[in-house]
Structure formats: structure tokens, C-alpha cells
Backbone bond lengths (Angstrom), bond angles and torsions (degrees), N, CA, C in turn:
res aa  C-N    CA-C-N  psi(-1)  N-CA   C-N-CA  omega(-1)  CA-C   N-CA-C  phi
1 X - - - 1.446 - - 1.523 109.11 -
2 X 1.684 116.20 144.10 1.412 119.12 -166.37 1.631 81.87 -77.38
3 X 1.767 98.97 -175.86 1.249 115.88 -168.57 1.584 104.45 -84.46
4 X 1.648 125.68 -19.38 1.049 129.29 165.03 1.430 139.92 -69.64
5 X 1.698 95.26 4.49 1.557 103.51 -165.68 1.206 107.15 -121.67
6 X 1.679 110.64 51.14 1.458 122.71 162.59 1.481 97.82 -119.70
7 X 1.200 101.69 142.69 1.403 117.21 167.25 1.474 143.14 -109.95
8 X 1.167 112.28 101.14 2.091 126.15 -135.46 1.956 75.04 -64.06
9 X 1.510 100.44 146.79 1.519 135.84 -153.32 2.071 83.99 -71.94
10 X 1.306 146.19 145.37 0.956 147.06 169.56 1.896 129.79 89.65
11 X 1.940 99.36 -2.20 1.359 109.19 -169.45 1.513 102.68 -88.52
12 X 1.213 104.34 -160.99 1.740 102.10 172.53 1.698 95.41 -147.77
13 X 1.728 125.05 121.50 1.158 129.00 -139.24 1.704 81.92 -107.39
14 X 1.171 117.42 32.95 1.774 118.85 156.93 1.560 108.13 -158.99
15 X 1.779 101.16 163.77 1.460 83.89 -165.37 1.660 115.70 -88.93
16 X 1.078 115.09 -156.32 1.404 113.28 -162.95 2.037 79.76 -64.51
17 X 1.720 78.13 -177.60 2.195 108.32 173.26 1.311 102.66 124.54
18 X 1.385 104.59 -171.57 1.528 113.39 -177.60 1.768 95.23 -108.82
19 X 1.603 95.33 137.22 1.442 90.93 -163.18 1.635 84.75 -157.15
20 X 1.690 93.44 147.60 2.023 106.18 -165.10 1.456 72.11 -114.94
21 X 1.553 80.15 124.80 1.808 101.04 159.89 1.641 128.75 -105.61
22 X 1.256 137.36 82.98 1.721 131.87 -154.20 1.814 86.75 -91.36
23 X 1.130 119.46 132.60 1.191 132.07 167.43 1.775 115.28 -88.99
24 X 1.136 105.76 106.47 2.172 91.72 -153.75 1.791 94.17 -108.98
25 X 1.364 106.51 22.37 1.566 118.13 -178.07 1.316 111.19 178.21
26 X 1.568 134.59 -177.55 1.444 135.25 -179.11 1.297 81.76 -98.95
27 X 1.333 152.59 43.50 1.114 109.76 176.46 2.054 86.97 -167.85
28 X 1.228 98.46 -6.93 1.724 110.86 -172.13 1.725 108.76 -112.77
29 X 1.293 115.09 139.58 1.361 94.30 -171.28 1.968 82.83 -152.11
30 X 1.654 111.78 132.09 1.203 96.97 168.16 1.266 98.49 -127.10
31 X 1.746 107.39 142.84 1.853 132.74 -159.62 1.563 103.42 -104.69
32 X 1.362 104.92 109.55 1.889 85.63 170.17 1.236 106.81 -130.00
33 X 1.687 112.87 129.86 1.556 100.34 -168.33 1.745 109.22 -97.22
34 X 1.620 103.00 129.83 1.152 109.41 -175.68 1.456 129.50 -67.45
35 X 1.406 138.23 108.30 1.462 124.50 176.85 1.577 138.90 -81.99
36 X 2.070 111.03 -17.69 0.914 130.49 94.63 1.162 135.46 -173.72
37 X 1.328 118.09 -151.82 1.478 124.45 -143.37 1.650 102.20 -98.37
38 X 1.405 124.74 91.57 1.597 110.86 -166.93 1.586 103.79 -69.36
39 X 1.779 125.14 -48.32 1.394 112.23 -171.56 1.753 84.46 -152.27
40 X 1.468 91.64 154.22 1.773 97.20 -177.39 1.921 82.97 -146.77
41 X 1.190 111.67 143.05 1.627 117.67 144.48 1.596 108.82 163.25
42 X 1.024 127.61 -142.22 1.385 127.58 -134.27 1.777 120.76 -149.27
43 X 1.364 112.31 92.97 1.376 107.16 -167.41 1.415 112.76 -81.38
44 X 1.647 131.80 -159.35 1.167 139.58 155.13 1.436 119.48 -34.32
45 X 1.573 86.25 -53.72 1.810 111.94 -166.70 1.514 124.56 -85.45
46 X 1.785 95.36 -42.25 1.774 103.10 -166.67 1.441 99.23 -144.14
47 X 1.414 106.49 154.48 1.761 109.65 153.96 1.786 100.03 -88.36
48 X 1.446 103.76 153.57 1.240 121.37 -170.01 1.846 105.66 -133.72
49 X 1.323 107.30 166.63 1.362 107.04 -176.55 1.926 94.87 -162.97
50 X 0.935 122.83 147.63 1.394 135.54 170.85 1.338 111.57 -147.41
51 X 1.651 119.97 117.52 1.317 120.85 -179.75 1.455 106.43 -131.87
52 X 1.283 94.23 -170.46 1.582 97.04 172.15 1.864 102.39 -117.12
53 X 1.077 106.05 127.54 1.757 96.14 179.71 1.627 108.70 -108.21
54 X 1.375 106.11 141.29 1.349 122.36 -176.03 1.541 112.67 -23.21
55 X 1.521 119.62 -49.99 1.101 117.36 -167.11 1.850 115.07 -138.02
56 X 1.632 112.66 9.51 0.945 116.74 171.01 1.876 115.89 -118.26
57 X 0.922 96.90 -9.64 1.987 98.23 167.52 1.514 84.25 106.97
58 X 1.460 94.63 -150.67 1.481 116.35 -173.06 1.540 108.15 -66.80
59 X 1.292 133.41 153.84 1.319 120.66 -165.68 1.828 104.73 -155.34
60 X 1.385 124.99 126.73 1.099 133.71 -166.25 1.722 109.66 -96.05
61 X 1.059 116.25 145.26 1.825 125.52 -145.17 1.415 86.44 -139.56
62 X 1.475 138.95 118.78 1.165 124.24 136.52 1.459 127.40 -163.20
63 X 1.474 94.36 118.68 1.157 123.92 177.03 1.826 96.40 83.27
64 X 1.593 91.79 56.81 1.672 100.85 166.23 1.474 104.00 82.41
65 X 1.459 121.77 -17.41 1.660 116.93 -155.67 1.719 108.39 -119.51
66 X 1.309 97.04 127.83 1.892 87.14 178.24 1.149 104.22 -62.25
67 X 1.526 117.90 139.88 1.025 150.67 171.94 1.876 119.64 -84.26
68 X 1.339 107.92 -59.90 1.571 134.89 175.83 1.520 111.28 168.90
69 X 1.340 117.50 176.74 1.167 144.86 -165.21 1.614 107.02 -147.73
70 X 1.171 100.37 139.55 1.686 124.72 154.31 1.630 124.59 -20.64
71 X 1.569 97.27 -46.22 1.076 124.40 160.03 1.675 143.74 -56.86
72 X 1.339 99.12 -15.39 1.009 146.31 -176.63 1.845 123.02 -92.22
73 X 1.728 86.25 -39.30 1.852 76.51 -174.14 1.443 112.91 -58.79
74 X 1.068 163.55 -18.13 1.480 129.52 -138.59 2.080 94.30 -112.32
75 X 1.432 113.11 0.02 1.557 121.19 140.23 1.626 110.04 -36.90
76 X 1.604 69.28 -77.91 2.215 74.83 -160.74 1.421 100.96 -64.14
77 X 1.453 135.91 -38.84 1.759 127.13 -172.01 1.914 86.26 -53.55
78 X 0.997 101.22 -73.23 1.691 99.60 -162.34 1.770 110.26 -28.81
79 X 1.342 123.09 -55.75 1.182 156.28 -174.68 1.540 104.30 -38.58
80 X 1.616 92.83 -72.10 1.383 100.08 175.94 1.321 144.76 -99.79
81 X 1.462 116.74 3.15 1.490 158.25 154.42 1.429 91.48 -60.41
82 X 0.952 119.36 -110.87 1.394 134.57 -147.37 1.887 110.67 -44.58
83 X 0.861 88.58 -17.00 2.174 82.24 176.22 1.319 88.50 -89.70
84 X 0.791 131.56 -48.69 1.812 132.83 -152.98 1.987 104.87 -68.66
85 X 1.257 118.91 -50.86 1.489 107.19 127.57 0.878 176.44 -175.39
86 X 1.255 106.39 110.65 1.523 127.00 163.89 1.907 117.01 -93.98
87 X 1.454 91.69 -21.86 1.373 118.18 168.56 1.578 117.37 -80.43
88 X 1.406 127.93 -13.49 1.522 133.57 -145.71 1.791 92.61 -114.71
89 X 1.099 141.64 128.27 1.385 142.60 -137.35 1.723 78.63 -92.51
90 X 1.314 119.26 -54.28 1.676 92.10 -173.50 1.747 118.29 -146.54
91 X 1.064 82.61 72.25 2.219 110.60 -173.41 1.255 107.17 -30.03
């Protein structure tokens, strides 16, 4: 690590905004800064959140934990596209 990539004890190592922090380890932390908030609230089951994030699109929240991002679809298209056919007698 360069000599700049300590971070003096009390700073905040991003700049100000509203920003979802999921901690996915003691030691892993992923930052997404929100630009905004399309719907947030609270079912039977889960709290939910849907935003738009700075650099990942629309982004799914639930119950505190990223879910996915916008950013994300062409995972699941590939995923779930592609069996359907190769499986389909004549696509």
C-alpha cells in the first residue's frame, strides 16, 4: 500500500452524500452513493429500498443487504436466456 492509503483514525474515506453501506465481512464494506431513493418501506416479510446508485442504476435493498443492481442485469439475461433457447425446439 502507497503511503497515501492510510486513513488518519476519525476521517470519512468518501465524500460527503447519502450513501448505503452493507458490511459483507469485518473487514469488507461495499459504498454506493445514492442519487435517489425511488421507493423504500416495509412489508409483512422484509424492509425494502430501491434507488438509483451513482454508478450502478437502479439498485435492490433488502432487509439492509444488496440484493442487485441495474448493473447487474446482463448476469441474469445470460443466465436465464440462454437455457430457454437452446432448450426451445426452434428459437
Amino acid at each position: 500500500m502507497g503511503k497515501d492509503s492510510h486513513i488518519p483514525a476519525g476521517s470519512t474515506p468518501w465524500p460527503p452524500g447519502d450513501w448505503f453501506l452493507d458490511w459483507t465481512s469485518s473487514v469488507d464494506l461495499i459504498a454506493v452513493e445514492r442519487q435517489e431513493v425511488l421507493v423504500r418501506g416495509n412489508t409483512a416479510f422484509q424492509e425494502y429500498e430501491i434507488f438509483v446508485g451513482a454508478l450502478w442504476g437502479k439498485t435492490l435493498i433488502l432487509d439492509g443487504r444488496l440484493q442487485s443492481a441495474e448493473v447487474d442485469e446482463f448476469i441474469y439475461h445470460e443466465a436465464l436466456v440462454h437455457p430457454a433457447l437452446v432448450a426451445h425446439p426452434d428459437p
